[in-house]
LUMZADREN-418510 format. One record per residue (C-alpha): residue number from 1; residue in one letter; x, y, z. Coordinates in Angstrom, 2 decimals, padded with zeros to 5 digits. Layout:
! residues N
<atom NUM, A, <X, Y, Z>>
...
! end
This chain:
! residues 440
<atom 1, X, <128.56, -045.77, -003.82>>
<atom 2, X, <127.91, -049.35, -004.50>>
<atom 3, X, <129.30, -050.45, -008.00>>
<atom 4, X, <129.33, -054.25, -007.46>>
<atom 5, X, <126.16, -054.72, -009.74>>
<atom 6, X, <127.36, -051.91, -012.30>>
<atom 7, X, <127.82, -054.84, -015.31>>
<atom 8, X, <129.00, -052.96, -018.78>>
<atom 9, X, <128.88, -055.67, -021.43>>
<atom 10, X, <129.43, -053.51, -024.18>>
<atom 11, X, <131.99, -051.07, -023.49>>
<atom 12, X, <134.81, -053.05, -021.29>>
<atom 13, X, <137.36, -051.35, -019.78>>
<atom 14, X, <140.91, -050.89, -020.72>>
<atom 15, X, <143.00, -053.43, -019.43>>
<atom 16, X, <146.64, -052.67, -020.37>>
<atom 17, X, <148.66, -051.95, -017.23>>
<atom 18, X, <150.73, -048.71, -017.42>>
<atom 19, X, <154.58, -048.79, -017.96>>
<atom 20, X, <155.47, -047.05, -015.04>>
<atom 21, X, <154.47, -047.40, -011.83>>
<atom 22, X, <156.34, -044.80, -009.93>>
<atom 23, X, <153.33, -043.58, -008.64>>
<atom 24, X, <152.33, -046.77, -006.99>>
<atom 25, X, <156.16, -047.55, -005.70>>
<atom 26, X, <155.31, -043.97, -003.92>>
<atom 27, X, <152.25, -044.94, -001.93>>
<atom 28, X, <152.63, -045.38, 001.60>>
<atom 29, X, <150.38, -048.22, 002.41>>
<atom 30, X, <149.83, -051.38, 001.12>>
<atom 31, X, <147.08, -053.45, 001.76>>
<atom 32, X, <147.36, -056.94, 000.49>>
<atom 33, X, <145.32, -060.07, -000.35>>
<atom 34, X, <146.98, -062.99, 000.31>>
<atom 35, X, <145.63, -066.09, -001.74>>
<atom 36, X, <146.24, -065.59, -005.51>>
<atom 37, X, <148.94, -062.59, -004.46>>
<atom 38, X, <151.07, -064.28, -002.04>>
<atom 39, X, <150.85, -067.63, -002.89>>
<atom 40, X, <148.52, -070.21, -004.62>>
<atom 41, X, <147.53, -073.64, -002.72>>
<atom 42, X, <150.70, -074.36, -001.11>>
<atom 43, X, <153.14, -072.10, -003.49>>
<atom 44, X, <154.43, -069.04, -002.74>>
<atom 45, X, <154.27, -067.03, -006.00>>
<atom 46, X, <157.43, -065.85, -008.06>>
<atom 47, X, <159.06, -062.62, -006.94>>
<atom 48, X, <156.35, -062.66, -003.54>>
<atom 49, X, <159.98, -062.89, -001.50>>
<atom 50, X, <161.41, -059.98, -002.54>>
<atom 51, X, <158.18, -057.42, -002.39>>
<atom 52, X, <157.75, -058.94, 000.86>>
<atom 53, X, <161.47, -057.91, 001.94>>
<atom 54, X, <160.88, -054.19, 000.53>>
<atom 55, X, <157.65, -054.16, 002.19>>
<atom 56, X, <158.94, -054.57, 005.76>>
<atom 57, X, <162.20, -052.25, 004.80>>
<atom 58, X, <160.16, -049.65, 003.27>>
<atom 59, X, <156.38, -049.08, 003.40>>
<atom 60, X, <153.50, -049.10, 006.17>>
<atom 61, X, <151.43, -052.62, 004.94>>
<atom 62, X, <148.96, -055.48, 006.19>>
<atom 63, X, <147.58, -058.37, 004.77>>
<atom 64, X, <144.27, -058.57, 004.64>>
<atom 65, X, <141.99, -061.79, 004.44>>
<atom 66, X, <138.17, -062.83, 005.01>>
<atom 67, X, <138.97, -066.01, 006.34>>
<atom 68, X, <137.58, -066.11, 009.57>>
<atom 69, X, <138.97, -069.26, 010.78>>
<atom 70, X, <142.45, -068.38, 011.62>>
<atom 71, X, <144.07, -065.78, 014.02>>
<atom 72, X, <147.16, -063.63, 012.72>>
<atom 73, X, <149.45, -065.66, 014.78>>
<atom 74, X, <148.03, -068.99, 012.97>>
<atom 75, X, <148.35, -067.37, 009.66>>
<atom 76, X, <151.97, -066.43, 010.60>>
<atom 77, X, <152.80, -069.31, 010.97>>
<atom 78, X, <151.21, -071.00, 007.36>>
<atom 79, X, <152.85, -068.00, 006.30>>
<atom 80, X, <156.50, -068.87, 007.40>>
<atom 81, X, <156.09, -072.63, 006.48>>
<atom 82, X, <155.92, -071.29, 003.00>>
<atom 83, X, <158.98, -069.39, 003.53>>
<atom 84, X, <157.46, -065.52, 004.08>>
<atom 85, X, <157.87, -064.45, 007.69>>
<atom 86, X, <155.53, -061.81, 008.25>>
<atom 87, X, <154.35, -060.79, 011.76>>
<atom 88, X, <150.78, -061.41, 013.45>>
<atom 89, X, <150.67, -057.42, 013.46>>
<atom 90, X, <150.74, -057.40, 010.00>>
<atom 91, X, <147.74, -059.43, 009.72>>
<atom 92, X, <144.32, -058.42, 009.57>>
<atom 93, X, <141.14, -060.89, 009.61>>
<atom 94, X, <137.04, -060.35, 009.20>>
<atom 95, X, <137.22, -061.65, 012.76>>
<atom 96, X, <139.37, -059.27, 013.87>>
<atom 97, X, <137.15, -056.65, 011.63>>
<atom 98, X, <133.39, -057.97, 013.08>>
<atom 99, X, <134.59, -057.95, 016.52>>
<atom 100, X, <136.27, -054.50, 016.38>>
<atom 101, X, <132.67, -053.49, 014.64>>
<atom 102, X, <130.54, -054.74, 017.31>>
<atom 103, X, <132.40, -053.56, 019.94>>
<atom 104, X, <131.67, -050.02, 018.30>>
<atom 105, X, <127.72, -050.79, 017.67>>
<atom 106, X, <127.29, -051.96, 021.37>>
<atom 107, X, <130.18, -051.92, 023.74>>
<atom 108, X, <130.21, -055.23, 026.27>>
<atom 109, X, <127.12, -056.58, 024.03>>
<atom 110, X, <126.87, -060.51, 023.32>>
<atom 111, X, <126.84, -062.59, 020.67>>
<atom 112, X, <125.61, -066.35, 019.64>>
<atom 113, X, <128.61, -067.20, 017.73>>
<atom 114, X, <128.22, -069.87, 015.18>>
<atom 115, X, <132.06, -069.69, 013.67>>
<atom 116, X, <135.41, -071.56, 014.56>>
<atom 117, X, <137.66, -070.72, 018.09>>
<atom 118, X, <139.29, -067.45, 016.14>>
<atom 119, X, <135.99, -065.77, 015.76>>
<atom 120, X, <135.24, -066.45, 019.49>>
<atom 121, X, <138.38, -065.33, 020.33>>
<atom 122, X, <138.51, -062.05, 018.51>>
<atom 123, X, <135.32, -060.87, 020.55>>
<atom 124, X, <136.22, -062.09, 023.72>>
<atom 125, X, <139.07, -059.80, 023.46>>
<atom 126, X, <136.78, -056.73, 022.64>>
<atom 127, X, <134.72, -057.60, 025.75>>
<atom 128, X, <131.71, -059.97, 024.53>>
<atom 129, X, <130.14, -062.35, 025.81>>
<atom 130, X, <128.75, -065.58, 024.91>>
<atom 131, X, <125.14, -065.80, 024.93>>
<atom 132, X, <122.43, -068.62, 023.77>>
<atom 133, X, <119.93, -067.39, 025.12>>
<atom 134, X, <118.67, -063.88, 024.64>>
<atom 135, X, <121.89, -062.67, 022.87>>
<atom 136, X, <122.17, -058.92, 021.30>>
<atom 137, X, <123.77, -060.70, 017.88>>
<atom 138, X, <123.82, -063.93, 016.21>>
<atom 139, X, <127.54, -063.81, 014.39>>
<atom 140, X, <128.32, -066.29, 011.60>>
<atom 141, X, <131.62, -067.26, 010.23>>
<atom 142, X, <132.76, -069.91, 008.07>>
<atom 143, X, <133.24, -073.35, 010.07>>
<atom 144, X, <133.06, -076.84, 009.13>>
<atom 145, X, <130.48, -077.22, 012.01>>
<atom 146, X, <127.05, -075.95, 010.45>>
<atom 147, X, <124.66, -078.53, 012.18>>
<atom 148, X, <121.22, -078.03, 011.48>>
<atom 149, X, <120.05, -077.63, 015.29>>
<atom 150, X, <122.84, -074.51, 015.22>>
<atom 151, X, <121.06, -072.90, 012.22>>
<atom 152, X, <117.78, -074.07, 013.94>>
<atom 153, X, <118.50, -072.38, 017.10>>
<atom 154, X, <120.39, -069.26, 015.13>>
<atom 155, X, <117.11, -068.41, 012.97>>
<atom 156, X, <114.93, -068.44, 016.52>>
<atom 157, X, <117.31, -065.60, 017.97>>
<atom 158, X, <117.11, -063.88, 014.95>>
<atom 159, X, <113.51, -063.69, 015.26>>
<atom 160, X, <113.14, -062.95, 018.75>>
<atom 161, X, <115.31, -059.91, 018.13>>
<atom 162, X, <118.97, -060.47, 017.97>>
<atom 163, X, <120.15, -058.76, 014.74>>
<atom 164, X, <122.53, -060.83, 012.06>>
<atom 165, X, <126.11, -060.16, 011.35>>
<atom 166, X, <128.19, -062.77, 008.76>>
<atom 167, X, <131.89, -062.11, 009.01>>
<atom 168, X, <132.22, -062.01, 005.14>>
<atom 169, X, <130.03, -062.98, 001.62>>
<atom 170, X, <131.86, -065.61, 000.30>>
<atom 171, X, <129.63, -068.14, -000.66>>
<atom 172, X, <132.48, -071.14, -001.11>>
<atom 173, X, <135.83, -071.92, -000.74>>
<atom 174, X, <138.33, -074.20, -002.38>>
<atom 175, X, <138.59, -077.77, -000.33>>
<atom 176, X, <140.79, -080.70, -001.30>>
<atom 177, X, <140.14, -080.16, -005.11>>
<atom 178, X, <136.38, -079.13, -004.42>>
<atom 179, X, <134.15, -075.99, -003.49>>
<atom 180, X, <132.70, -076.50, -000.13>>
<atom 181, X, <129.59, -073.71, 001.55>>
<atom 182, X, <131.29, -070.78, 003.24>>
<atom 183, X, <129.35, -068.25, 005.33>>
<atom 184, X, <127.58, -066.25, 002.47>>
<atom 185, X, <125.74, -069.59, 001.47>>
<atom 186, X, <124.51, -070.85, 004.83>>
<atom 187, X, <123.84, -066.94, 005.66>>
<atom 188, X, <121.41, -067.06, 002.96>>
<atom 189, X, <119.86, -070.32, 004.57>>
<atom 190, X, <118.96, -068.05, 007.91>>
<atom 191, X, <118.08, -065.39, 005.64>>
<atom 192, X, <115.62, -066.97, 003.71>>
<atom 193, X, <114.03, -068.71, 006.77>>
<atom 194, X, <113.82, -065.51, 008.94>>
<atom 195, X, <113.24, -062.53, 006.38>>
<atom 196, X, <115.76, -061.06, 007.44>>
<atom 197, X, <118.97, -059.23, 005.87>>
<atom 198, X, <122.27, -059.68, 006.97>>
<atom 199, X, <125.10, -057.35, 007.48>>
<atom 200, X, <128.67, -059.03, 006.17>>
<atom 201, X, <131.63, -057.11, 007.57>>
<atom 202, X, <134.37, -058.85, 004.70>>
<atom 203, X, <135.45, -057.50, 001.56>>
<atom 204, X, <134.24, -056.30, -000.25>>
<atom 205, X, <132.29, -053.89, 002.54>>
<atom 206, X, <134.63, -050.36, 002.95>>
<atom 207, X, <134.39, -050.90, 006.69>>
<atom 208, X, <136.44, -053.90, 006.87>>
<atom 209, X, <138.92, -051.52, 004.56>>
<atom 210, X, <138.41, -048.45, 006.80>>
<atom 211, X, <139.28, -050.44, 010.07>>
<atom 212, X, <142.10, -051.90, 008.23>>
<atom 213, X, <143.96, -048.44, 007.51>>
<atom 214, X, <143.05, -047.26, 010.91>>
<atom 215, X, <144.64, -050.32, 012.70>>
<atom 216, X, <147.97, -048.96, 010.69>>
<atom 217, X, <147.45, -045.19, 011.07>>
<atom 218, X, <146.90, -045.09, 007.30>>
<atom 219, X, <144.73, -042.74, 005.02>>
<atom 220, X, <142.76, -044.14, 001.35>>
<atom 221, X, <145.22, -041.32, -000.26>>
<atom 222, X, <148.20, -042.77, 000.46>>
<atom 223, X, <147.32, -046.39, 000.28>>
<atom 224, X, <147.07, -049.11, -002.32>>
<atom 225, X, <144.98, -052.28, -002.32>>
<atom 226, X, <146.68, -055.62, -004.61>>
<atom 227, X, <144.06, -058.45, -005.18>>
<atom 228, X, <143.32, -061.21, -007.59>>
<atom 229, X, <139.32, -060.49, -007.93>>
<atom 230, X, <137.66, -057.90, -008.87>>
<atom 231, X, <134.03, -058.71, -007.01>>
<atom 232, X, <136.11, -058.29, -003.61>>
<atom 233, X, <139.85, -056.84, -003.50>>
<atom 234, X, <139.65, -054.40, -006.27>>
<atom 235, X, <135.89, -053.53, -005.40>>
<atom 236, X, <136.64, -052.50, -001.89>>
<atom 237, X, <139.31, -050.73, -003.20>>
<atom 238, X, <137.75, -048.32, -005.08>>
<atom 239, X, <134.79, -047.88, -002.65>>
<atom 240, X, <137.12, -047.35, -000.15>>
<atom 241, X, <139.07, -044.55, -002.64>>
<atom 242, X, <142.08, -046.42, -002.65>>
<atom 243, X, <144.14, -047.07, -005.87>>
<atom 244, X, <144.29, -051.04, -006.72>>
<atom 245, X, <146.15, -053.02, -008.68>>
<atom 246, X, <145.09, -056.62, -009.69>>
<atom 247, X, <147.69, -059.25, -010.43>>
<atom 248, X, <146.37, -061.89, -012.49>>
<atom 249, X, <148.09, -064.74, -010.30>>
<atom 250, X, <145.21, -065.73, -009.02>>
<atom 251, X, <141.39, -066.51, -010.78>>
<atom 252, X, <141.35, -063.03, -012.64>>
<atom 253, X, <141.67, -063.01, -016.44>>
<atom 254, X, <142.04, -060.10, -018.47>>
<atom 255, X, <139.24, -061.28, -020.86>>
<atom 256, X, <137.14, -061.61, -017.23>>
<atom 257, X, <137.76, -058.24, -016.49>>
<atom 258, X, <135.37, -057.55, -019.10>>
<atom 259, X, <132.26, -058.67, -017.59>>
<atom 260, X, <132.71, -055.41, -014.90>>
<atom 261, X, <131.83, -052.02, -015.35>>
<atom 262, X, <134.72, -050.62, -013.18>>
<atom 263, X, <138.67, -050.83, -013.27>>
<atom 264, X, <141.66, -051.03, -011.05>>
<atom 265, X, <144.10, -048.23, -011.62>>
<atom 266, X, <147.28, -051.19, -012.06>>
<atom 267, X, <147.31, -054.40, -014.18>>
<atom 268, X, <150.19, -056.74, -013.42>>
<atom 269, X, <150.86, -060.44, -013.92>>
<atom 270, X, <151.94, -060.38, -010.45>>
<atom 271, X, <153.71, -058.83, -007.41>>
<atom 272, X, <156.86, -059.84, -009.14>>
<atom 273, X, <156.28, -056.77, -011.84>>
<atom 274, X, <156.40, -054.48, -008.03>>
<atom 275, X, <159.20, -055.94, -006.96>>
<atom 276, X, <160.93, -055.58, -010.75>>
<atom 277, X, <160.16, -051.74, -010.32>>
<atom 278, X, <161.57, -051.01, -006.93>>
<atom 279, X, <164.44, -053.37, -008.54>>
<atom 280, X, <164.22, -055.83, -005.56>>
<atom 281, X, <163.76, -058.54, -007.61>>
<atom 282, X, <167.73, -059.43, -008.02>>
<atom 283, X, <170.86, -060.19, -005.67>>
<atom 284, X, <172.53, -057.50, -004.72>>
<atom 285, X, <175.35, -057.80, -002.13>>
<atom 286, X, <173.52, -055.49, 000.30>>
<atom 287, X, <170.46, -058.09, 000.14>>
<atom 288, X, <172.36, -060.33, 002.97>>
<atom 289, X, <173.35, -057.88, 005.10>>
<atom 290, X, <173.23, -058.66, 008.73>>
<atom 291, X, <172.45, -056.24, 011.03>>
<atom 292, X, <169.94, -057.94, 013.17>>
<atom 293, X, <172.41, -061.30, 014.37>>
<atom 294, X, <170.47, -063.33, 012.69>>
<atom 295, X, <169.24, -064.16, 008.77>>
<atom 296, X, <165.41, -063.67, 007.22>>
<atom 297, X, <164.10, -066.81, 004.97>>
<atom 298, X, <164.31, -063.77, 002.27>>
<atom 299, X, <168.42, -063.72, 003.17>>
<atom 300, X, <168.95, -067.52, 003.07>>
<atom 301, X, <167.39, -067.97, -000.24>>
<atom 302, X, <168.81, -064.55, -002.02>>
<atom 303, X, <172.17, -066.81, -000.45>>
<atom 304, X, <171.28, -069.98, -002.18>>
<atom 305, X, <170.10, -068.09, -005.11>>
<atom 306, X, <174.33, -066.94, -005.68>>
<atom 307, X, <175.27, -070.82, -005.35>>
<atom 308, X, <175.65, -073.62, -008.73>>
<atom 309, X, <174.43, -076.03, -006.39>>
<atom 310, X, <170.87, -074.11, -005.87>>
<atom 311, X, <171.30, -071.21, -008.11>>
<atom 312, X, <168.24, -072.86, -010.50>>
<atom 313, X, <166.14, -073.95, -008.48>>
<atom 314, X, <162.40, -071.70, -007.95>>
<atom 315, X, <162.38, -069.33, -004.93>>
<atom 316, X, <159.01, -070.90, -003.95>>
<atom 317, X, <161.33, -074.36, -003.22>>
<atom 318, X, <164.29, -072.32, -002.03>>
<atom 319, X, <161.95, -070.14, 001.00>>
<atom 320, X, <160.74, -074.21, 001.95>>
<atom 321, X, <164.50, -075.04, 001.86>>
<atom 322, X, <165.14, -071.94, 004.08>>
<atom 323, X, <163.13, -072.92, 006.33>>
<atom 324, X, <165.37, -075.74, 007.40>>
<atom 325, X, <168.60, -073.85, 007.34>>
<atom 326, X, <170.13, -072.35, 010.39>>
<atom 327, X, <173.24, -069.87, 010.37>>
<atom 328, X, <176.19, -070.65, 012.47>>
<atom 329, X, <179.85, -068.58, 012.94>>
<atom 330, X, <183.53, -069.71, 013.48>>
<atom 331, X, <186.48, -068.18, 014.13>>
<atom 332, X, <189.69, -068.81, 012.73>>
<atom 333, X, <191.00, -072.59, 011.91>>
<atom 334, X, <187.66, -073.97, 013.87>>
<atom 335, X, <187.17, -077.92, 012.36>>
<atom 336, X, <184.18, -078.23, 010.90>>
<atom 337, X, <184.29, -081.61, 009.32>>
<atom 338, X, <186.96, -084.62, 010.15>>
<atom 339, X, <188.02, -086.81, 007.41>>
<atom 340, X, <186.42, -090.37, 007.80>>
<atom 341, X, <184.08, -089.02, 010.67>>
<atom 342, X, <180.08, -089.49, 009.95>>
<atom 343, X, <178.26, -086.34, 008.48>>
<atom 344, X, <175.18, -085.53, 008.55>>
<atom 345, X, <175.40, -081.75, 007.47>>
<atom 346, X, <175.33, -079.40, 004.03>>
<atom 347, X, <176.93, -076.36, 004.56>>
<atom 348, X, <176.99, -073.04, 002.75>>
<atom 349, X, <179.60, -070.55, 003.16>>
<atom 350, X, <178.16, -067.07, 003.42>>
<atom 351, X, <181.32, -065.23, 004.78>>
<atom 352, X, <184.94, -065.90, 004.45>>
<atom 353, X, <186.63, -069.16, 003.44>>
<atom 354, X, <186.82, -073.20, 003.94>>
<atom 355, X, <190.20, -074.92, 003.53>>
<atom 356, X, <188.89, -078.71, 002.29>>
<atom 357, X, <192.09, -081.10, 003.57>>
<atom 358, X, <192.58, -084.16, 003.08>>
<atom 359, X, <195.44, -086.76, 004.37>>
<atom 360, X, <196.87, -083.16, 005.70>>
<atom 361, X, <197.39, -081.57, 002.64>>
<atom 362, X, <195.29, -078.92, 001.37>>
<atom 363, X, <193.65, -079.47, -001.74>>
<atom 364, X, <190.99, -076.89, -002.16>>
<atom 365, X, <189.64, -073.64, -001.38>>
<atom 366, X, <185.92, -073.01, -001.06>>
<atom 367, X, <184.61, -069.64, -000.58>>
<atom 368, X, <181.31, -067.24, -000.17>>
<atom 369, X, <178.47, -068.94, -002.32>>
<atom 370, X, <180.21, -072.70, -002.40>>
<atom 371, X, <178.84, -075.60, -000.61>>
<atom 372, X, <180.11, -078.49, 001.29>>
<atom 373, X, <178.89, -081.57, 003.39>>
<atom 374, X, <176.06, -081.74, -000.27>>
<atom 375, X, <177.97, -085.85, -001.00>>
<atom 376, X, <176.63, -087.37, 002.52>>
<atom 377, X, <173.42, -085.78, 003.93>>
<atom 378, X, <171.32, -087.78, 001.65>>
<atom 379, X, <173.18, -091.03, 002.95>>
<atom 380, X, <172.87, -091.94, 006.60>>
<atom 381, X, <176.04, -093.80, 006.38>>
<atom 382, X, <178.31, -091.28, 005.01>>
<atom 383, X, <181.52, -089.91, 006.50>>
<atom 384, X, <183.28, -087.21, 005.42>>
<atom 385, X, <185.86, -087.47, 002.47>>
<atom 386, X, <187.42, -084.86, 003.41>>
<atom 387, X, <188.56, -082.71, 006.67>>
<atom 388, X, <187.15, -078.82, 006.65>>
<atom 389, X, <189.20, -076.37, 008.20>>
<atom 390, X, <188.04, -072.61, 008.29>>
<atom 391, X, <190.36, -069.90, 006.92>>
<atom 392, X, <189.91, -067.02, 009.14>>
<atom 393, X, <185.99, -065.82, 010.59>>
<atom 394, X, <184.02, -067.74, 008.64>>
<atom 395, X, <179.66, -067.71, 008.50>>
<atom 396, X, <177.83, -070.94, 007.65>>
<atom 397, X, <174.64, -072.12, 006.99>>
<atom 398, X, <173.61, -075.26, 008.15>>
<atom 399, X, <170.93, -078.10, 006.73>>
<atom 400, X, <170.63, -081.12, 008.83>>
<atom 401, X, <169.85, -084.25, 007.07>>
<atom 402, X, <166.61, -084.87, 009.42>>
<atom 403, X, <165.54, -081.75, 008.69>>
<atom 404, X, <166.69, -082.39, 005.27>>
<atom 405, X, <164.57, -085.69, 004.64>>
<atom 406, X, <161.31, -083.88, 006.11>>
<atom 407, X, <161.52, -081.40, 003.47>>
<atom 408, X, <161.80, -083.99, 000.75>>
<atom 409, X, <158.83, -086.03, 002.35>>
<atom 410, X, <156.91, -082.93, 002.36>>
<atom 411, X, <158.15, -081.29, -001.04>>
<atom 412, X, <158.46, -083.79, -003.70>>
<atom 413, X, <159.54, -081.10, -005.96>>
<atom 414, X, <162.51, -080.23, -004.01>>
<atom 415, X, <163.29, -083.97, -003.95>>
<atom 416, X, <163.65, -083.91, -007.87>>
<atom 417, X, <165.72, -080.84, -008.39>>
<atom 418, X, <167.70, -081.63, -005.75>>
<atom 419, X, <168.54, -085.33, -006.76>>
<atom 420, X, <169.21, -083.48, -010.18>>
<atom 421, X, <171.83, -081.40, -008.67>>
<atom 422, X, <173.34, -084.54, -006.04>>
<atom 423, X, <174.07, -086.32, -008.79>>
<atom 424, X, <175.95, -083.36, -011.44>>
<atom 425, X, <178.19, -082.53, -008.23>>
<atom 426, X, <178.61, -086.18, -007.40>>
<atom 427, X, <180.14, -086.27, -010.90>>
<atom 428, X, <182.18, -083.14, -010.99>>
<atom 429, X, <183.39, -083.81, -007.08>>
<atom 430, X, <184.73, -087.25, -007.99>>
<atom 431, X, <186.26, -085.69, -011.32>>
<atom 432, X, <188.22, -083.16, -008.81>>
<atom 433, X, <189.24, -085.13, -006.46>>
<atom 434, X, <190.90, -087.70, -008.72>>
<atom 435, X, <192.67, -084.70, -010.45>>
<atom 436, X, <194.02, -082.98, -006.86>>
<atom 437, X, <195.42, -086.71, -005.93>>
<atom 438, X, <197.16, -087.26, -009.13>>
<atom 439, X, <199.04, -084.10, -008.79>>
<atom 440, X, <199.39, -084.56, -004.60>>
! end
């Protein structure tokens, strides 16, 4: 069944998403774009923490992308500089899909690889060779490397017998505010010159689908596919007999939608809507339980998120801010700031208490979601104003000003709201202390 040319002008499909989505919450697999449903440029989307967090507690899932550039681990890592921390298992590529394809078609074969260091990678691991010279496939991925004596020597394999595979059919992606050639375009270059077809392994073909739900031990009937497009997520959805859902995060409209003669089963402005359902998408005391010894980015900011001092500021700025913090644990009447000693340290208490002291006397009690150490780590040469004394086992996350000032460099939107919120507690701070030294 191919229904990527099935155009209905006149008779569009309904578009309202249904009410309840119990049915989806029950599926056992997701399968998940990532740009346009996870984040957009360098944003994570709203609510993407929390679906992410019920994902790994609760359901069988992978991400799956056509960029061929990247392995798992390196998209791991983008993903966790964003704030999500996914695993490379939970990652699944049209390298990863090609190779695994080829090594099916002709175990051991070779390949002329024209494609970045992932794409070589991925079949090296499946047993392929490289090959320039009388090679059993000529394999194209995207790569900011297409040289004309490449696509020379590419269309003069092809016609002395090597047979074409493209790792996907996208014909551009987004670069540095532009649109720049991606595989599909320059495949159709060697196409043309050759006369000879293709065969793209990327969304929207089922087989990259059907290798993706047997790398998870999953079956179409009990999986779910979320995308922002319709040519490609929601298409290889429903050839692969999956239900889909598209979130209109990304490029989708609903008055787009219209131009297609098919329809996903789920219309939602985002994951957010998912995460609303499974009713994720609050705090909830059990959200920052530790069971593991240490604290997910989802933890820290669903911490932060119960604090004045960050309580209003985005979750796509609070994972960045995560990022940066580190959790640490005292025991009773440990010193964790000395009066008139440099600082260069916001703290957060997550468990127990603080006492703040100063000149020995006690003068204030801070507690789970308050935060100390905020006055100095945006001055070099601050000092404390105050001693900090804990008040029995006490947990505490940590930002250090270095790692503090990288984050602003990087973020200039977490500069703002946090020079927003530096300067109310600056105020209220120096309205408190005055009051707890008249009354000393």
């Amino acid at each position: 069944m191919n229904l990527q040319n099935s155009v209905s002008k006149s008779s569009p499909p309904e578009t309202s998403a249904p009410q309840n989505l119990d049915q989806l919450l029950a599926k056992k697999a997701f399968i998940c774009d990532m740009d346009g449903v996870i984040y957009r440029g360098s944003q994570i989307l709203p609510g993407v923490l929390q679906f992410v967090e019920w994902l790994k507690a609760n359901k069988n899932f992978l991400f799956l992308t056509n960029d061929s550039t990247k392995t798992p681990r390196e998209i791991s890592e983008k993903l966790y500089r964003l704030g999500i921390e996914v695993a490379p298992k939970h990652i699944f590529t049209s390298s990863m899909a090609t190779a695994r394809y080829l090594a099916k078609q002709k175990p051991r074969g070779s390949a002329y690889v024209i494609g970045e260091p992932a794409l070589i990678g991925e079949l090296y691991e499946v047993g392929y060779s490289m090959n320039d010279v009388n090679p059993d496939y000529v394999v194209m991925g995207r790569t900011p490397n297409y040289r004309y004596q490449v696509i020379e020597h590419a269309c003069k394999l092809i016609s002395k017998g090597a047979h074409f595979i493209v790792t996907n059919p996208d014909p551009f992606y987004p670069l540095e505010g532009h649109m720049a050639p991606s595989s599909g375009a320059m495949a159709s270059v060697v196409e043309i010159t050759t006369s000879q077809k293709a065969y793209y392994i990327g969304k929207p073909n089922p087989l990259m689908m059907r290798l993706a739900l047997d790398m998870i031990g999953a079956e179409s009937k009990d999986a779910v596919m979320i995308g922002d497009r319709m040519d490609t997520d929601i298409l290889v959805g429903i050839e692969s007999q999956l239900d889909t859902v598209l979130v209109l995060s990304g490029v989708m409209t609903r008055e787009a939608m219209r131009g297609y003669g098919f329809k996903p089963n789920y219309v939602l402005d985002g994951v957010i809507d998912i995460a609303r359902a499974a009713h994720v998408d609050t705090f909830s005391e059990g959200t920052i339980s530790d069971t593991t010894g240490s604290f997910s980015t989802y933890r820290k900011v669903m911490i932060m998120k119960t604090t004045e001092y960050f309580g209003n500021m985005p979750d796509e700025l609070l994972s960045k801010v995560a990022t940066g913090i580190h959790e640490e644990r005292f025991e009773t009447d440990e010193t964790i700031l000395v009066e008139g000693q440099p600082n260069d340290k916001l703290y957060i208490v997550f468990e127990g208490a603080v006492r703040i002291m100063h000149k020995g006397q006690q003068i204030a009690m801070l507690e789970k979601g308050q935060v100390f150490g905020d006055m100095s780590i945006m001055n070099p040469e601050a000092t404390a104003s105050a001693s900090v004394v804990t008040n029995g086992t006490t947990g505490l996350l940590r930002l250090n000003r270095n790692d503090f000032f990288k984050l602003l460099k990087e973020n200039p939107d977490i500069a703002q709201n946090m020079l927003r919120m530096l300067s109310r507690r600056l105020s209220e701070t120096t309205i408190k202390l005055s009051n707890a030294l008249r009354s000393a």
